[in-house]
Structure formats: C-alpha cells, structure tokens
C-alpha positions as CSV (number, residue, x, y, z in Angstrom):
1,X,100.1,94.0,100.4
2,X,98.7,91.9,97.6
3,X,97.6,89.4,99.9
4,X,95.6,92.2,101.9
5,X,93.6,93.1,98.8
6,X,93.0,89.6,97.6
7,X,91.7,88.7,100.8
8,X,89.6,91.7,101.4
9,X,88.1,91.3,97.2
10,X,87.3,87.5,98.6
11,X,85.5,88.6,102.1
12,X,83.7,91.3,99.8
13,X,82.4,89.2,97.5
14,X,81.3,86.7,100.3
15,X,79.3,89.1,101.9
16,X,77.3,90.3,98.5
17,X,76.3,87.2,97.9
18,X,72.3,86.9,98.0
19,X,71.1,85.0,101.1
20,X,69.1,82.1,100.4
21,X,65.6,82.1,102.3
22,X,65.5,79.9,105.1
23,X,62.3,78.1,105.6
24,X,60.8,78.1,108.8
25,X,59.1,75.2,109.8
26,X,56.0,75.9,111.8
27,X,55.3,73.1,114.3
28,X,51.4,72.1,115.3
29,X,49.9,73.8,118.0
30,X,52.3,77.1,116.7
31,X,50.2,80.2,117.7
32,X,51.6,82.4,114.4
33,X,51.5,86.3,115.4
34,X,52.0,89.0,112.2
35,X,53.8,92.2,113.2
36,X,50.0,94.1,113.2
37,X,47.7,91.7,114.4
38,X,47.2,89.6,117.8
39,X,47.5,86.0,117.0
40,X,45.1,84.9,114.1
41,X,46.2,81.4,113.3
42,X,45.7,78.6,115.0
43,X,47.8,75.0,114.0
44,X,45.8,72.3,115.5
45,X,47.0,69.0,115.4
46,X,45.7,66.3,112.9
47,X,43.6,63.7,114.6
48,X,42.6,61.0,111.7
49,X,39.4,60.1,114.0
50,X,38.6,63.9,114.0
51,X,39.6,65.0,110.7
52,X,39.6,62.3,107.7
53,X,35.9,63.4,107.7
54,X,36.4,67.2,106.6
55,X,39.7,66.6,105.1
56,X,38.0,64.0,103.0
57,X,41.3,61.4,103.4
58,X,43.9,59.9,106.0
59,X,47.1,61.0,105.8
60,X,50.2,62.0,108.1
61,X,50.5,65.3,109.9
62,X,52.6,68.0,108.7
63,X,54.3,70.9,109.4
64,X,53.0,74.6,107.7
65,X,55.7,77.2,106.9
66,X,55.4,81.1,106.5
67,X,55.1,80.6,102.7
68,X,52.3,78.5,103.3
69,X,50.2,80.8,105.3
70,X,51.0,83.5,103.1
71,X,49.7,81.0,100.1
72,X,46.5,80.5,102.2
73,X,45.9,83.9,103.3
74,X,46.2,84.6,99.2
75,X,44.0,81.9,98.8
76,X,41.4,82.7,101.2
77,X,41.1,86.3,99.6
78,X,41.0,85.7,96.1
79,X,37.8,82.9,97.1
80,X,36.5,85.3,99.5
81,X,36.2,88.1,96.9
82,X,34.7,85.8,94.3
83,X,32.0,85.1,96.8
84,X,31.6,88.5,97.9
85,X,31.1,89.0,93.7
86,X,28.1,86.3,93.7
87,X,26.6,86.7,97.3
88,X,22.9,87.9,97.5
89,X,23.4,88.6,101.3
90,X,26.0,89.7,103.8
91,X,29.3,90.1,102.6
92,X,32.7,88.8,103.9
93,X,34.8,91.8,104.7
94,X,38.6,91.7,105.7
95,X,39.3,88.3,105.4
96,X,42.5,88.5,106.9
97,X,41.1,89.8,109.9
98,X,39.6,86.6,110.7
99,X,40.9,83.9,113.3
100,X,42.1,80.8,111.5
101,X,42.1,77.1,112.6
102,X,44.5,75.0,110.3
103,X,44.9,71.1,110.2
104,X,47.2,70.3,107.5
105,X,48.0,66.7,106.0
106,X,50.4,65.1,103.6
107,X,47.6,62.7,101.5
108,X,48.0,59.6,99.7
109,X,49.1,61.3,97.1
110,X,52.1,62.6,98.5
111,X,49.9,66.2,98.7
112,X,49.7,68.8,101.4
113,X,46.1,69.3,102.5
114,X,45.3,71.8,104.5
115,X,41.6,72.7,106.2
116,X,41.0,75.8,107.4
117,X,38.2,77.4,109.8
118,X,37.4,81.1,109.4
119,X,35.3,82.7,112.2
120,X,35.6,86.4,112.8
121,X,35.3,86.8,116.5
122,X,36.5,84.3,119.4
123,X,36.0,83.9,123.1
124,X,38.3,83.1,125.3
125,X,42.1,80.9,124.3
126,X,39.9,77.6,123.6
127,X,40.1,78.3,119.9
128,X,43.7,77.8,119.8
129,X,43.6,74.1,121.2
130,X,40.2,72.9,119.7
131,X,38.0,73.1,116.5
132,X,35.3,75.3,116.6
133,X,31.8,73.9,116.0
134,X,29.8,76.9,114.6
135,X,26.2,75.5,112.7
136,X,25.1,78.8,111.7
137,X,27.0,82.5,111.8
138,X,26.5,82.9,108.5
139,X,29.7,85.1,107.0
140,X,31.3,85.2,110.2
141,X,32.4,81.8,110.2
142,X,33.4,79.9,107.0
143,X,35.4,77.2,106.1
144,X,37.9,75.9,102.8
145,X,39.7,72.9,102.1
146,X,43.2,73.6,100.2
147,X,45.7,71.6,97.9
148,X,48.8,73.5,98.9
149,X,51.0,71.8,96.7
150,X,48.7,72.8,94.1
151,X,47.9,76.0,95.1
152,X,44.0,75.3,94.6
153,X,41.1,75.6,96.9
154,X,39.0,72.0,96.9
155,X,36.3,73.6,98.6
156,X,34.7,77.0,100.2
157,X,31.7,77.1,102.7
158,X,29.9,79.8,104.7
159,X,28.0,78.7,107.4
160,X,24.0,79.6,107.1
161,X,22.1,82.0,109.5
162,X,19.8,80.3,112.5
C-alpha cells in the first residue's frame, strides 16, 4: 500500500510540472493562418540577388517562429501608431489586418534580419510566392526593416500616392 501512494505522489507531481514552450519553427514559403483571419503572412524565401539590396547585407536564410511574428506584429504596431501620431495625411488603420511578406536573414553579425512588406489588399495567391512591387499606394502599402534579435525597427516606409 505504501508503494501505491508513493507512486501515485511521483506521477502527481510529474504531471504538475509546468510545460516548457516548444518553439515552432516556421519553414520559408509557410503560409501562417491566426485562429480569426485568412492567411496574412507570407515567408518568402531569401534570394541574396533579390534581397541584399532592401535588407541592406548578405546573409543566410532563416527560419521565423510564432514568437517572432508576434514580436513583428508588436513591432509593426507600435511604428505604425507613431506614424499615425506624425502623419499630415491618410492614416494607417488596423495594422494587423494587413497582408505581410517576410524575408528574414541571419547577418554578419550573427543577427536575425527580417524585411517585411505591408500592403492592405491582394489579388489573387501570387503574393504568397513573390514580392510585391507597389511604387505608390500610399498607406496601403508600407514597408520596415527589423533587428529581431534586437527587437528594433531599422527602418519604416510608406509608399507615396501617384
């Protein structure tokens, strides 16, 4: 009988111990869908030809994980609302509502880069294979560059109006 309750205080105390997050690696070309929205993000795949010009160095590809789109969706709405605070036009509303192209990068520095395209209305799947290449749009399409392991944003742009 003693054995029975020692072995049922062990299994117990197994089972109330906290469960350590697991983190999910997503891979490139990962369509990420939340619970309310139709898919919003977009992983394209680092090209160095393509993208050492916007990323602004060569590095190696690298995976994103949940925590890192929830860092960039923070991200993206704490720079969106200090434009929104400064902007003498049209505002950007519900950020998180926008599609979202990512191309992320470990640097020479042994940082994760990550650039990300903004545009609030698509057409068609294309989006989720290629960049888009909107000139103008104004704040329906705008664009930052992100030190993830720093938690920073390098840069925020909002495309002009034609």
């Amino acid at each position: 009988m003693k054995k029975l309750a020692l072995i049922s205080v062990i299994l117990f105390a197994a089972c109330n111990q906290p469960q350590k997050e697991k983190t999910i690696e997503i891979p490139v070309t990962h369509y990420y869908k939340t619970d309310k929205d139709p898919v919003r993000h977009a992983i394209i795949k680092y090209d160095a030809y393509r993208d050492s010009n916007i990323l602004g160095a060569k590095g190696n590809a690298t995976n994103l994980t949940k925590a890192d789109l929830l860092t960039i969706e923070a991200l993206i709405k704490k720079e969106t609302s200090k434009y929104n605070q400064s902007a003498k036009g049209k505002l950007i509303t519900a950020p998180e509502k926008y599609y979202k192209q990512l191309i992320s990068i470990i640097d020479h520095e042994n940082e994760k880069i990550v650039w990300v395209d903004c545009a609030c209305q698509v057409f068609g799947d294309d989006w989720k294979k290629y960049l888009l290449n909107a000139n103008d749009g104004g704040t329906c399409n705008f664009h930052l560059k992100i030190n993830l392991t720093k938690g920073i944003v390098i840069g925020f742009w909002v495309n002009g109006l034609a």
